[in-house]
TIVO-51188 format. One record per atom (N, C-alpha, C, O, CB): residue number from 0; residue in three letters; chain; atom name; x, y, z. Coordinates in steps of 0.05 Angstrom, whole numbers. Glycine has a CB too. Layout:
! residues N
site n:NUM, res:Ala, chain:A, atom:CA, u:X, v:Y, w:Z
...
This chain:
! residues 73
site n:0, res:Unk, chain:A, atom:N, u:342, v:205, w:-818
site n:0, res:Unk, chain:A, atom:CA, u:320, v:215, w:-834
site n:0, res:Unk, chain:A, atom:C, u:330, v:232, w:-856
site n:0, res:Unk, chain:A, atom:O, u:350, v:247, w:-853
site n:0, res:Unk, chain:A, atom:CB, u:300, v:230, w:-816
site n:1, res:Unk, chain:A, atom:N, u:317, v:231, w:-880
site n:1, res:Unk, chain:A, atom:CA, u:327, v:247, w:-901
site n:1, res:Unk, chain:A, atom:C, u:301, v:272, w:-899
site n:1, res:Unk, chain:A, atom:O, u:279, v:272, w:-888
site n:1, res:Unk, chain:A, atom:CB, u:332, v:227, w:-934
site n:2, res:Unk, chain:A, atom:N, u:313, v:291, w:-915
site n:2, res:Unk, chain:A, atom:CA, u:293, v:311, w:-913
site n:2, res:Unk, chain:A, atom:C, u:301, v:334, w:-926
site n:2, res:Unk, chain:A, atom:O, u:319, v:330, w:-943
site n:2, res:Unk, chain:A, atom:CB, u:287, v:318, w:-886
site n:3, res:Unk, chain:A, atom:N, u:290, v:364, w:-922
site n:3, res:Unk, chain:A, atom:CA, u:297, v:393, w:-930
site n:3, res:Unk, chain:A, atom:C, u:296, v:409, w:-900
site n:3, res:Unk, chain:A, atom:O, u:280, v:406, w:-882
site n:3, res:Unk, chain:A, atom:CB, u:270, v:407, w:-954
site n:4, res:Unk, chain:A, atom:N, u:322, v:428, w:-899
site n:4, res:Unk, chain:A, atom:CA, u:323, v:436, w:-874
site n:4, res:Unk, chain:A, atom:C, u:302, v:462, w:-874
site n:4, res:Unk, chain:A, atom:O, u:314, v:482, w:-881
site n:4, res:Unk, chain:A, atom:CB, u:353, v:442, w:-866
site n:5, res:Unk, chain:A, atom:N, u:279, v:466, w:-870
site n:5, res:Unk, chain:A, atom:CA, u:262, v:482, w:-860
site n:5, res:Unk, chain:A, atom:C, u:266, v:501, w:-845
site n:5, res:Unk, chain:A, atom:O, u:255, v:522, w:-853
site n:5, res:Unk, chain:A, atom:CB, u:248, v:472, w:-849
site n:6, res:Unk, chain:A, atom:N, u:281, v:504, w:-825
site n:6, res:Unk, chain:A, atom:CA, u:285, v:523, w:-800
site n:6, res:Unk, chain:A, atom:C, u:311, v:517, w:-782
site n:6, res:Unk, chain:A, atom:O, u:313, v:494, w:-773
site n:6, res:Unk, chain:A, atom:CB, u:260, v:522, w:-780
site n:7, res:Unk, chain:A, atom:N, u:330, v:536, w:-777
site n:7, res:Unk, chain:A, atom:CA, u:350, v:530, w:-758
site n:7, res:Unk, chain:A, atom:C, u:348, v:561, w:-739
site n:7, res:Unk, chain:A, atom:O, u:339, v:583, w:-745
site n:7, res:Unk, chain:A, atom:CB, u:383, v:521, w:-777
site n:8, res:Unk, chain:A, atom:N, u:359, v:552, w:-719
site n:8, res:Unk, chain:A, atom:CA, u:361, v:570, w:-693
site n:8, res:Unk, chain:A, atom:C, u:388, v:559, w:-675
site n:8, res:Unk, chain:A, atom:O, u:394, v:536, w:-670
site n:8, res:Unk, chain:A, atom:CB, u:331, v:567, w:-673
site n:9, res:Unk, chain:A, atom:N, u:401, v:582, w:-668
site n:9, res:Unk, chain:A, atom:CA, u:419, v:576, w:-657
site n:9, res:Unk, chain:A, atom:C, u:420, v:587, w:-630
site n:9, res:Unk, chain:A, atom:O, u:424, v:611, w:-630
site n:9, res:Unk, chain:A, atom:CB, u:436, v:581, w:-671
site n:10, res:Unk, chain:A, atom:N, u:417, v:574, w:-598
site n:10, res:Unk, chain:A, atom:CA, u:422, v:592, w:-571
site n:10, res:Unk, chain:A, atom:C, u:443, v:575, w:-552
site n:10, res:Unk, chain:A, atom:O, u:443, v:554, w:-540
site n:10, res:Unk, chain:A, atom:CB, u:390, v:598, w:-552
site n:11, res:Unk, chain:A, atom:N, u:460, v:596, w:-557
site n:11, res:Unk, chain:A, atom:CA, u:477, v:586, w:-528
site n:11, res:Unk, chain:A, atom:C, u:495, v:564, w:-532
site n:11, res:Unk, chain:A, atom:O, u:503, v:552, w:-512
site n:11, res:Unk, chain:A, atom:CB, u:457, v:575, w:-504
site n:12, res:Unk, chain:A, atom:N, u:504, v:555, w:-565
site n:12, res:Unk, chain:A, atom:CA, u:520, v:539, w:-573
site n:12, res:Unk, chain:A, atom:C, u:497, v:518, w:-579
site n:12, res:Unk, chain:A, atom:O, u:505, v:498, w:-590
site n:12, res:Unk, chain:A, atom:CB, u:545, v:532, w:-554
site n:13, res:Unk, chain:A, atom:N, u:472, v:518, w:-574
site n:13, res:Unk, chain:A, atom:CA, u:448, v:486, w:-586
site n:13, res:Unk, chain:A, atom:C, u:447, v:500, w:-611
site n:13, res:Unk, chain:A, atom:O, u:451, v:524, w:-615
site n:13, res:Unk, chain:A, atom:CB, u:407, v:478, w:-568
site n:14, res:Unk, chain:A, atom:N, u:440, v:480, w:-630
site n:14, res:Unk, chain:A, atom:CA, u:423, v:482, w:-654
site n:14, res:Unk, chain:A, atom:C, u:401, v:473, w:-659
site n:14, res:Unk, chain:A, atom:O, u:398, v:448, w:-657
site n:14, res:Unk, chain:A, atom:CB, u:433, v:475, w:-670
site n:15, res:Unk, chain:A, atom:N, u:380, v:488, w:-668
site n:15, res:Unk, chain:A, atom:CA, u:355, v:473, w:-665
site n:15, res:Unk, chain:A, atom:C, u:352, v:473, w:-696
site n:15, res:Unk, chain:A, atom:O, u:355, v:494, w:-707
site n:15, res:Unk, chain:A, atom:CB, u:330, v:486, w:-646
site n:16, res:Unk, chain:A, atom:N, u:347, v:453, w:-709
site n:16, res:Unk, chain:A, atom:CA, u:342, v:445, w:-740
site n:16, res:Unk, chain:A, atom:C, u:306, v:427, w:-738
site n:16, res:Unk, chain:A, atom:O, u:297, v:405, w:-730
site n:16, res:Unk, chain:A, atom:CB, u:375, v:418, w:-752
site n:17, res:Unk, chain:A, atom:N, u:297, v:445, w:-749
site n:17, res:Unk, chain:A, atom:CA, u:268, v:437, w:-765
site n:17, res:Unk, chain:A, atom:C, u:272, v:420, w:-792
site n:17, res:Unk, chain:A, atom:O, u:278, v:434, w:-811
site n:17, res:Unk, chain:A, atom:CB, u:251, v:466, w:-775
site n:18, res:Unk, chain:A, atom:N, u:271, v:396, w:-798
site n:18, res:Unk, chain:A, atom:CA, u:268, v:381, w:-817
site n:18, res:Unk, chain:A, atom:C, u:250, v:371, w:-831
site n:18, res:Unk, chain:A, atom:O, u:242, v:351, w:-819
site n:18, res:Unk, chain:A, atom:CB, u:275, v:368, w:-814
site n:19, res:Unk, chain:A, atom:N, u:236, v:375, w:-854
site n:19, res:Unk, chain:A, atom:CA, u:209, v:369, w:-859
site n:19, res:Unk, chain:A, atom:C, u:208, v:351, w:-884
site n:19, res:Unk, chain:A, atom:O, u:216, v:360, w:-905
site n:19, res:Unk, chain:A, atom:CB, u:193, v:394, w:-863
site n:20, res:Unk, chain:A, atom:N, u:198, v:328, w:-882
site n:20, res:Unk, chain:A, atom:CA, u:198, v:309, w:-906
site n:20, res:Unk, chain:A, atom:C, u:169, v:317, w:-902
site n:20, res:Unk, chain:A, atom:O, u:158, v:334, w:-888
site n:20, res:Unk, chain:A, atom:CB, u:210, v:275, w:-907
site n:21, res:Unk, chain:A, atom:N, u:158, v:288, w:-928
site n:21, res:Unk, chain:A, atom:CA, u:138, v:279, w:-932
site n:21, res:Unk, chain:A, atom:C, u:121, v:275, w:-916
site n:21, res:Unk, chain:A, atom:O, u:97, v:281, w:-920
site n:21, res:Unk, chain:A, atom:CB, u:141, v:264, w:-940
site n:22, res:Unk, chain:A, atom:N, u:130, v:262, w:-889
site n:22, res:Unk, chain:A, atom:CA, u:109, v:262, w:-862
site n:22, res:Unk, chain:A, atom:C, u:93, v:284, w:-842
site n:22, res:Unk, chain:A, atom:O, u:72, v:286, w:-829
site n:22, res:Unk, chain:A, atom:CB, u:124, v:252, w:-845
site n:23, res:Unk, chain:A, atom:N, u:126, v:304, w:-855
site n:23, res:Unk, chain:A, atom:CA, u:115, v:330, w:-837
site n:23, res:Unk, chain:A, atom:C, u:149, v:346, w:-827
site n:23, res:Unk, chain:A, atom:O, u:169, v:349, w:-841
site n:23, res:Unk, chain:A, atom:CB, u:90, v:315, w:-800
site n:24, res:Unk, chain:A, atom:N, u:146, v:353, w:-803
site n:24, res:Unk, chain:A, atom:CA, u:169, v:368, w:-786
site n:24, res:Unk, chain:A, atom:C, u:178, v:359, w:-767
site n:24, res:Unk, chain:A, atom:O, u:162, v:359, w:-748
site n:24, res:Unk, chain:A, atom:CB, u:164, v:390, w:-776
site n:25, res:Unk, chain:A, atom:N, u:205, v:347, w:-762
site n:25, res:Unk, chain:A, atom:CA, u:213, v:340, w:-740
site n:25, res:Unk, chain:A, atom:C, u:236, v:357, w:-733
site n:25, res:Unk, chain:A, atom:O, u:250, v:365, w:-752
site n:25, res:Unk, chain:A, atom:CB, u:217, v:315, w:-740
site n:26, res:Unk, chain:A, atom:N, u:243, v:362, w:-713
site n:26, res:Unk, chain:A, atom:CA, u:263, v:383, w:-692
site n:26, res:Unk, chain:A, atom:C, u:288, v:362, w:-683
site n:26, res:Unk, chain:A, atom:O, u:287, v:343, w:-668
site n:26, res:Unk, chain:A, atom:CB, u:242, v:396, w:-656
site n:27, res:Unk, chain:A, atom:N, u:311, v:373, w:-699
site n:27, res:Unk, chain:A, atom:CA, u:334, v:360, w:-684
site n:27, res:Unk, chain:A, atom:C, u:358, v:374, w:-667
site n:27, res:Unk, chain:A, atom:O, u:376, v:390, w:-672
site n:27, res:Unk, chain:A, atom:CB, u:347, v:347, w:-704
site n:28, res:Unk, chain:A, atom:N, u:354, v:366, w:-654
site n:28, res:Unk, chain:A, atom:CA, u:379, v:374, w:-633
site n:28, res:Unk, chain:A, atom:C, u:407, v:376, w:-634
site n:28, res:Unk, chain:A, atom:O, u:415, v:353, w:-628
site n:28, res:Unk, chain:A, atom:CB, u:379, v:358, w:-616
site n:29, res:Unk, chain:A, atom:N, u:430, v:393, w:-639
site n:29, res:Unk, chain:A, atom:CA, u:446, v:393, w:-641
site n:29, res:Unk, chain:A, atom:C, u:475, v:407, w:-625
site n:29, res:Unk, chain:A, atom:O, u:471, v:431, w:-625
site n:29, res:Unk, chain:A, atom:CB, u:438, v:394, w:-656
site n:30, res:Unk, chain:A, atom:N, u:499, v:403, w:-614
site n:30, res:Unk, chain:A, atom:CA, u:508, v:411, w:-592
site n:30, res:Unk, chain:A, atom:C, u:530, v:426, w:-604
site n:30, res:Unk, chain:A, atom:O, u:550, v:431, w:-591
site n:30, res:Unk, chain:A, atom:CB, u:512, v:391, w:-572
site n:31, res:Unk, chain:A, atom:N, u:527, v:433, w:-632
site n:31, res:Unk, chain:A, atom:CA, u:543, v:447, w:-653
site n:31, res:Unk, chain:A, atom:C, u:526, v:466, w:-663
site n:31, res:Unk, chain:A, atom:O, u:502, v:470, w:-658
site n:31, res:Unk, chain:A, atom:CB, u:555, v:430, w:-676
site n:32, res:Unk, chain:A, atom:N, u:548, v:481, w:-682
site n:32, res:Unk, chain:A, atom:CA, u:534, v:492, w:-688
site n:32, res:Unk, chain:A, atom:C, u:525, v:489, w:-734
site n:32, res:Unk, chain:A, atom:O, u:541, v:499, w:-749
site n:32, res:Unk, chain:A, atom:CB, u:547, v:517, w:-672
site n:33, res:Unk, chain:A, atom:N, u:512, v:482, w:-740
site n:33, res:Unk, chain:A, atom:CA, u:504, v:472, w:-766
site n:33, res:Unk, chain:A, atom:C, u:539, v:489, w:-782
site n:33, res:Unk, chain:A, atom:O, u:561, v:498, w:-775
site n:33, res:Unk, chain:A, atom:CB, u:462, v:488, w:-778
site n:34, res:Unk, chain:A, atom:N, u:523, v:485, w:-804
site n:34, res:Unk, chain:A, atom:CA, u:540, v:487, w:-827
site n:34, res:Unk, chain:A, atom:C, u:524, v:484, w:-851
site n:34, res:Unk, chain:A, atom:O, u:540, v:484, w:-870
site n:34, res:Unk, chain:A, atom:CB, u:564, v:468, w:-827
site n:35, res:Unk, chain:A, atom:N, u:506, v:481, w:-857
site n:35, res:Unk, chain:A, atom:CA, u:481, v:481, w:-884
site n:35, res:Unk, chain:A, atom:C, u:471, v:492, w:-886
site n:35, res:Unk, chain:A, atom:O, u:469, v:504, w:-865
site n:35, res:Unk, chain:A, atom:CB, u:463, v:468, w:-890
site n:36, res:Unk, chain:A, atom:N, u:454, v:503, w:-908
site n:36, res:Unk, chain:A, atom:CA, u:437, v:533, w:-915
site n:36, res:Unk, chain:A, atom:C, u:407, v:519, w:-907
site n:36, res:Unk, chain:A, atom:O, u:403, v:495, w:-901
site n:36, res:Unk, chain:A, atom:CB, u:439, v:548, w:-956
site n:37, res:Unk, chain:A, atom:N, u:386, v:544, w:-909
site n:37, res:Unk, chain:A, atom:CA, u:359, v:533, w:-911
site n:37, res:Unk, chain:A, atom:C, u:358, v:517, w:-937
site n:37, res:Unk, chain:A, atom:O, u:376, v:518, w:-953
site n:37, res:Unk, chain:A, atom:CB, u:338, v:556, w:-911
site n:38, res:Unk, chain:A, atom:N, u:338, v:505, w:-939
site n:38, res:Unk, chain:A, atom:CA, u:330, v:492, w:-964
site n:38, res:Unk, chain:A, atom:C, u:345, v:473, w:-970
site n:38, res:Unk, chain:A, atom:O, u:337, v:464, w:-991
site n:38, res:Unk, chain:A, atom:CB, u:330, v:506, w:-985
site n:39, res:Unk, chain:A, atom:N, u:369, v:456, w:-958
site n:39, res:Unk, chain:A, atom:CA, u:386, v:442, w:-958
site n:39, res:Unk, chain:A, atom:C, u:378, v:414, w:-964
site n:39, res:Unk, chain:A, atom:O, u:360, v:407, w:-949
site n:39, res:Unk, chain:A, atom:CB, u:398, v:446, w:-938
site n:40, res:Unk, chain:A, atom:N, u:385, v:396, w:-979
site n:40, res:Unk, chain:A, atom:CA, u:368, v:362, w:-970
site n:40, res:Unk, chain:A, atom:C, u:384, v:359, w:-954
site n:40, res:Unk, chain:A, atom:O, u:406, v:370, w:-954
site n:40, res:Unk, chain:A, atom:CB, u:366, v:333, w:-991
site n:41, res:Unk, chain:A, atom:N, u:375, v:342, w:-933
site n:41, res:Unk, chain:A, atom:CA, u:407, v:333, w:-916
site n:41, res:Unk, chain:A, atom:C, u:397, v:313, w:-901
site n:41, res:Unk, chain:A, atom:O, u:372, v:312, w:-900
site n:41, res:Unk, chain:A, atom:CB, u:423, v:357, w:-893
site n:42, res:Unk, chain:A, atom:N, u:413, v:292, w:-885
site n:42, res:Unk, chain:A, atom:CA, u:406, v:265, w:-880
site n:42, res:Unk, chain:A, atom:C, u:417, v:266, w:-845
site n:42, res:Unk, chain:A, atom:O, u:441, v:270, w:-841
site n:42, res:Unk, chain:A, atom:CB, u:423, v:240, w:-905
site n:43, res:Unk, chain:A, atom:N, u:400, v:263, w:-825
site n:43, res:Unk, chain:A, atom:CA, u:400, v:267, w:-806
site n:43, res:Unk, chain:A, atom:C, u:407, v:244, w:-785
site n:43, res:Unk, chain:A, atom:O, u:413, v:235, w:-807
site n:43, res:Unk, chain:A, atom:CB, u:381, v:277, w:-805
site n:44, res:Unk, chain:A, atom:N, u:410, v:231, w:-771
site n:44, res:Unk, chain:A, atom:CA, u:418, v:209, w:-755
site n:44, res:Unk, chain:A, atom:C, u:422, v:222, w:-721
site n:44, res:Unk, chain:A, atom:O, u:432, v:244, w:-716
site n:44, res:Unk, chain:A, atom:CB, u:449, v:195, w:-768
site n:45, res:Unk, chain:A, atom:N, u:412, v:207, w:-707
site n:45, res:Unk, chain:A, atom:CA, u:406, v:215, w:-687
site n:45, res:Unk, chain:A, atom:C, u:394, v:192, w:-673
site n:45, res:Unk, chain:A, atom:O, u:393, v:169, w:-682
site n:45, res:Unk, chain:A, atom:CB, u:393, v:237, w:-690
site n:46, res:Unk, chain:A, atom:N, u:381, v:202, w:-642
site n:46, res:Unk, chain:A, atom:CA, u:364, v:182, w:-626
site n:46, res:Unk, chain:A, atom:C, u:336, v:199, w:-628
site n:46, res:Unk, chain:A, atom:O, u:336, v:223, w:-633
site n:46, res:Unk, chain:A, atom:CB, u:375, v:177, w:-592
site n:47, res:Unk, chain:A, atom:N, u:313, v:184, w:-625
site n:47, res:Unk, chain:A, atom:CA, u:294, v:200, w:-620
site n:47, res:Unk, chain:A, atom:C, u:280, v:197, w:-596
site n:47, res:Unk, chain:A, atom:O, u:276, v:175, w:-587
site n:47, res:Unk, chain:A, atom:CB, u:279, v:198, w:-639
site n:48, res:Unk, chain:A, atom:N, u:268, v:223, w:-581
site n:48, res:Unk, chain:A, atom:CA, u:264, v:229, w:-553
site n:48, res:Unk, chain:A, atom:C, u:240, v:232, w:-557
site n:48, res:Unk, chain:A, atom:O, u:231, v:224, w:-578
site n:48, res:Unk, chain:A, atom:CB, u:278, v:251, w:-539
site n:49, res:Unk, chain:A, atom:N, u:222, v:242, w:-536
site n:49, res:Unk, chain:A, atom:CA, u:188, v:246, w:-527
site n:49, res:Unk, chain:A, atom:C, u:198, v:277, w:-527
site n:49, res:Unk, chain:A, atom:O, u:223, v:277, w:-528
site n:49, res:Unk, chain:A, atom:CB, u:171, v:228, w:-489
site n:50, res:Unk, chain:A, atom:N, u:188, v:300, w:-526
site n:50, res:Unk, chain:A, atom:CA, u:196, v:325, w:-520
site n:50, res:Unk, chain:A, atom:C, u:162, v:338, w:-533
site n:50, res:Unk, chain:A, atom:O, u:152, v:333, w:-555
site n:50, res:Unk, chain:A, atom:CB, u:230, v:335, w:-537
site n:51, res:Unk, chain:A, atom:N, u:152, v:353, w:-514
site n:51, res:Unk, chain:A, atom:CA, u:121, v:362, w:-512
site n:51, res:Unk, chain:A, atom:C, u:128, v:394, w:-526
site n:51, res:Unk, chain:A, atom:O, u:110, v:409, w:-534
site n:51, res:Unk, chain:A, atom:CB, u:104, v:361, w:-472
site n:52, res:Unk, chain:A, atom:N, u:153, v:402, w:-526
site n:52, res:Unk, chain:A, atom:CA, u:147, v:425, w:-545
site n:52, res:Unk, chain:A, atom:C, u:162, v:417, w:-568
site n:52, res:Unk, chain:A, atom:O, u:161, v:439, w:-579
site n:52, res:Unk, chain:A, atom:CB, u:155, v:455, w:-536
site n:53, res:Unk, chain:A, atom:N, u:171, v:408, w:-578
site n:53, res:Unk, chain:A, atom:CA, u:180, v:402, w:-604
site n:53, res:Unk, chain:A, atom:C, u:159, v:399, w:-626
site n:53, res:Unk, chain:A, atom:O, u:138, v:387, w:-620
site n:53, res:Unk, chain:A, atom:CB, u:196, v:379, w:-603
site n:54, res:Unk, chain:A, atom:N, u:162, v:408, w:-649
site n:54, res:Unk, chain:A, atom:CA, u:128, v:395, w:-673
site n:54, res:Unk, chain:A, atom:C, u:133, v:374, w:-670
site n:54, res:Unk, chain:A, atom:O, u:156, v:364, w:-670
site n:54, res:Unk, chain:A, atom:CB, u:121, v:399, w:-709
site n:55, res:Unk, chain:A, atom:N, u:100, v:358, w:-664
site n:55, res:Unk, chain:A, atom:CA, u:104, v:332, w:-667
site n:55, res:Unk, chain:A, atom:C, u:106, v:320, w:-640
site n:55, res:Unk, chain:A, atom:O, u:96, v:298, w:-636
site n:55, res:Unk, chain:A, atom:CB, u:128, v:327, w:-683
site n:56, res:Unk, chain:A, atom:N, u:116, v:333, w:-623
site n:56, res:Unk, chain:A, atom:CA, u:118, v:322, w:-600
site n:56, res:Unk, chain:A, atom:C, u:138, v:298, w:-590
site n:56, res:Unk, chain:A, atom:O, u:139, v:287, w:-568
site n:56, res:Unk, chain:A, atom:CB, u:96, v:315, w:-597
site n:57, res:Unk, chain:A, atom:N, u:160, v:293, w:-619
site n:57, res:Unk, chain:A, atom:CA, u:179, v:287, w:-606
site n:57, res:Unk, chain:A, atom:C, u:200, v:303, w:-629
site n:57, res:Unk, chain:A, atom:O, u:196, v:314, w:-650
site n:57, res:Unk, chain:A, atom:CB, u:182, v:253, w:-599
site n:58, res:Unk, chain:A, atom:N, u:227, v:298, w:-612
site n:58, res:Unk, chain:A, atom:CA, u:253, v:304, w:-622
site n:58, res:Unk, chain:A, atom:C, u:281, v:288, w:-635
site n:58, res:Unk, chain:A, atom:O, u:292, v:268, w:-627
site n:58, res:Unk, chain:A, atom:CB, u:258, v:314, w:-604
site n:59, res:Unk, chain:A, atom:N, u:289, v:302, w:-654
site n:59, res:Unk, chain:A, atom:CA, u:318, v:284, w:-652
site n:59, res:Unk, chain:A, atom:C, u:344, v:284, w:-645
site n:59, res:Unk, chain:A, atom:O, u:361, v:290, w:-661
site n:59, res:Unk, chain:A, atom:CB, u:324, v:278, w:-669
site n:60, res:Unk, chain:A, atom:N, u:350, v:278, w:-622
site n:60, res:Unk, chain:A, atom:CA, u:380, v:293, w:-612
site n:60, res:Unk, chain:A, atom:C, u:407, v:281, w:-630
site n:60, res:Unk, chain:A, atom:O, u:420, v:260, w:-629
site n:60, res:Unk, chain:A, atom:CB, u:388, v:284, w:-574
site n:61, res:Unk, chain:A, atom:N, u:409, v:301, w:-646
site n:61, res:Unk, chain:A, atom:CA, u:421, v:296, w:-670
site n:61, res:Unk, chain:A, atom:C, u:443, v:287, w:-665
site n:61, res:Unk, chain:A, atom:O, u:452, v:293, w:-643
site n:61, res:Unk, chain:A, atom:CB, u:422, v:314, w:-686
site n:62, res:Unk, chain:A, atom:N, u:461, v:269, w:-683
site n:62, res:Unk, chain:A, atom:CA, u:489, v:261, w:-682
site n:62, res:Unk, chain:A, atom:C, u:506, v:273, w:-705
site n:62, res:Unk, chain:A, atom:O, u:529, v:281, w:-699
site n:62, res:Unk, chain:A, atom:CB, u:491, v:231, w:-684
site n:63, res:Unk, chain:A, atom:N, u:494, v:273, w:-734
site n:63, res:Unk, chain:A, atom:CA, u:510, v:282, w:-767
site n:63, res:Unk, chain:A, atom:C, u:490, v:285, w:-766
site n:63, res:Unk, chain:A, atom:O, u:471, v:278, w:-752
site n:63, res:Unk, chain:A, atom:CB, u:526, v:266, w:-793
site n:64, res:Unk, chain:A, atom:N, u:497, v:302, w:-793
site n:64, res:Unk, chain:A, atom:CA, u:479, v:314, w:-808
site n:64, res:Unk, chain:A, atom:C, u:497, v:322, w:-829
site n:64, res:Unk, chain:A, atom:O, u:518, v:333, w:-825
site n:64, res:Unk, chain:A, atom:CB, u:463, v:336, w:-795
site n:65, res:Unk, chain:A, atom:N, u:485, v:311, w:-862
site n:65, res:Unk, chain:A, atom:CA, u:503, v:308, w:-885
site n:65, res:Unk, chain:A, atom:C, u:479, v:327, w:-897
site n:65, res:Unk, chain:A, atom:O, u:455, v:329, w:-894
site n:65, res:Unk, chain:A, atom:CB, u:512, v:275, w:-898
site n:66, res:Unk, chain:A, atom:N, u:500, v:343, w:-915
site n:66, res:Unk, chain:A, atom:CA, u:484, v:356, w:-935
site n:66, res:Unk, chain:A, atom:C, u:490, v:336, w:-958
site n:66, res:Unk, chain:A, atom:O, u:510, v:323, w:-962
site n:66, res:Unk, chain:A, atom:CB, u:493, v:388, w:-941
site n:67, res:Unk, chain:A, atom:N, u:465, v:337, w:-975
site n:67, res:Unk, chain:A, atom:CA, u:466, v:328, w:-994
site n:67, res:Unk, chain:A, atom:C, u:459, v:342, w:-1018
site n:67, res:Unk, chain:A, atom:O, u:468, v:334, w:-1039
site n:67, res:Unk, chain:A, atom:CB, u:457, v:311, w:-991
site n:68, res:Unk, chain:A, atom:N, u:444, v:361, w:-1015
site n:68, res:Unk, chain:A, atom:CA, u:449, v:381, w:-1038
site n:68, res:Unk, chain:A, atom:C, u:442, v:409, w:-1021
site n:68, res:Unk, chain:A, atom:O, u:429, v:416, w:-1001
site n:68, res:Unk, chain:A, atom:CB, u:427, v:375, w:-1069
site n:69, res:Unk, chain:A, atom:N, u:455, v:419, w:-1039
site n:69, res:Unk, chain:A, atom:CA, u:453, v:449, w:-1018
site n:69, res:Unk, chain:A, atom:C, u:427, v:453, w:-1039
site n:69, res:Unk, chain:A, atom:O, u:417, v:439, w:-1056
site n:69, res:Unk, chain:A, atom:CB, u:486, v:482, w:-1018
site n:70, res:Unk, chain:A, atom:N, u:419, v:483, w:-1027
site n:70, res:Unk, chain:A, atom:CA, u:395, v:491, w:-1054
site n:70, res:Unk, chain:A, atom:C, u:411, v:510, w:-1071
site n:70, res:Unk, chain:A, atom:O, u:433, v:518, w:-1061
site n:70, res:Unk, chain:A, atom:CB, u:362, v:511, w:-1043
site n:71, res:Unk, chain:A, atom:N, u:404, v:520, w:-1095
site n:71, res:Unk, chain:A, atom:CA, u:408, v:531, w:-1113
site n:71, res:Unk, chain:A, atom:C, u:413, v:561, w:-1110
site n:71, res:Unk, chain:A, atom:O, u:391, v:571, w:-1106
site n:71, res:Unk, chain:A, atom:CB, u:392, v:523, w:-1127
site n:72, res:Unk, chain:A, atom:N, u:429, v:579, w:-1111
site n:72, res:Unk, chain:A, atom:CA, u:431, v:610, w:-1102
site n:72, res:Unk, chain:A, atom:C, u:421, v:627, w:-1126
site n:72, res:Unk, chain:A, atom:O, u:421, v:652, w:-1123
site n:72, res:Unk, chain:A, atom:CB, u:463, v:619, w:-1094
């Protein structure tokens, strides 16, 4: 999924990344820890799961995640 990174959280070595295109917000899963700023475009790849607290109600347990433009400082 391509997108703008919205929200990241980090516990316990997970990363939780909020991604929000055009459709809306989806939550990806990550077992690293990021490396991209907020506001980032970045292109996501992953599987996608059922998960009842994630927005949306499902998740993406992420694999990469490419920045493609950082945002502007």
């Amino acid at each position: 999924m391509l997108g703008r990174l919205y929200a990241v959280r980090e516990m316990g070595g997970i990363a939780f990344a909020v991604v929000q295109d055009r459709g809306g917000l989806v939550q990806a899963v990550f077992n690293t820890k990021l490396d991209a700023k907020l506001g980032s475009i970045v292109s996501v790849s992953g599987t996608v799961k059922e998960e009842k607290r994630a927005p949306g109600g499902v998740e993406l347990q992420g694999k990469e995640v490419k920045v493609l433009q950082a945002p502007i400082e």
